[in-house]
N, C-alpha and C positions, 0 to 999 in steps of 0.2 A: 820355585817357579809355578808349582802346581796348584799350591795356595794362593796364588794372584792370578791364576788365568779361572780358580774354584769363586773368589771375590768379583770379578769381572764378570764372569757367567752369570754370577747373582747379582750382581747388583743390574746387570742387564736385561736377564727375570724380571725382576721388581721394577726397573722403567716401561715394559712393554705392557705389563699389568698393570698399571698405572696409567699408561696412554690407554689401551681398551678398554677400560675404567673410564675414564674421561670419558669416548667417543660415544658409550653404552649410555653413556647418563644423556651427551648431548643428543645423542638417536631417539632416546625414552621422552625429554623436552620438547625436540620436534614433533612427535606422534601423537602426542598430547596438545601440543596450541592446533596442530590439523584436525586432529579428533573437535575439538572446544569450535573450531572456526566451522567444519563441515554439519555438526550439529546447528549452530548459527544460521547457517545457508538451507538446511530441511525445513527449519521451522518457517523462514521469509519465503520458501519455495509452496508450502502447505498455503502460506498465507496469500499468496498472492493466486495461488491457485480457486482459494473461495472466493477472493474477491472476481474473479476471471469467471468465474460459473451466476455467480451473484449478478454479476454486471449482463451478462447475457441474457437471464432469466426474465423471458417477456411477459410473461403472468406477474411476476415484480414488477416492473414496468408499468402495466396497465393498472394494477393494483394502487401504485405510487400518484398515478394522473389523477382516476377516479377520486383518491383522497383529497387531492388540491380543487377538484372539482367540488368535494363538501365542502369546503372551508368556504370558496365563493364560486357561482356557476361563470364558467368560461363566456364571456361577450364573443369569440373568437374561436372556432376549432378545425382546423383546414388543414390537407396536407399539403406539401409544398416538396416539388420532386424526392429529395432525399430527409427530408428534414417534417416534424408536425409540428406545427406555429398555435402555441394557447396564449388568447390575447385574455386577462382581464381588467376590466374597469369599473372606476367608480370606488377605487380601494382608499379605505381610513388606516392609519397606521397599523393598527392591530391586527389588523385583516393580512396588510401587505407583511406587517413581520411573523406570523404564521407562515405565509405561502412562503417567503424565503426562507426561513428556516426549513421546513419540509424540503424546498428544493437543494439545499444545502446537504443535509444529509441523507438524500435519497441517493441511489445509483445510476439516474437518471443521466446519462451524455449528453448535459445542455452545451449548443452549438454558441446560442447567441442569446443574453438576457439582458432587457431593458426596462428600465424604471423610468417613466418620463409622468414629470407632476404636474398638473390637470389643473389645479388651484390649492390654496394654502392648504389644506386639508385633504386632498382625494390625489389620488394616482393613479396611473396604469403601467401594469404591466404587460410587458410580450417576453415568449423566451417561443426560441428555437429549439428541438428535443428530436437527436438522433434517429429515425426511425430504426 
């Protein structure tokens, strides 16, 4: 009897080793895909933190205007309660696809932007720009 309750104990041993085994690997799994996801979340948080200071940055801003003001001088520059309204006219494509690209990739908070065509060849535009 001594020798089946000495086989019992062990081999009861070796299932409890066996499950804490298990649980250790799946604990080590979990800690790992959080570790992998919270890293993930630093980096989108860094990120959106420049973009956050970027977008606030009024010397940016005005910096951004003055440039579209080279490309062509504004017909239009007025503010308008919350909002600064840049009207330009007399735009050839070249012109108007410069300015939109710039407005495209600037950090610019355009409200409201309108392309309205003048004749086969010229346009104007209006955009509304966050004050």
């Amino acid at each position: 009897m001594s020798r089946n309750r000495f086989l019992l104990f062990a081999l009861l041993g070796v299932i409890l080793l066996l499950f804490a085994y298990i649980q250790k690997e799946r604990a080590r799994d979990a800690y790992m895909s959080q570790k992998e996801a919270l890293l993930v979340f630093e980096k989108e948080a860094k990120e959106l933190g420049g973009l956050k200071s970027k977008h606030k940055d009024k010397k940016l801003i005005q910096r951004t205007i003055k440039y579209l003001q080279k490309i062509k001088a504004t017909s239009k520059d007025f503010i308008k309660s919350d909002s600064r309204v840049l009207e330009f006219d007399n735009l050839d494509k070249s012109v108007l696809n410069q300015l939109v690209k710039k407005i495209q990739n600037s950090t610019l908070e355009v409200r409201k932007l309108d392309i309205i065509r003048e004749s086969a060849s010229t346009a104007k535009l209006r955009m509304e720009i966050k004050k």
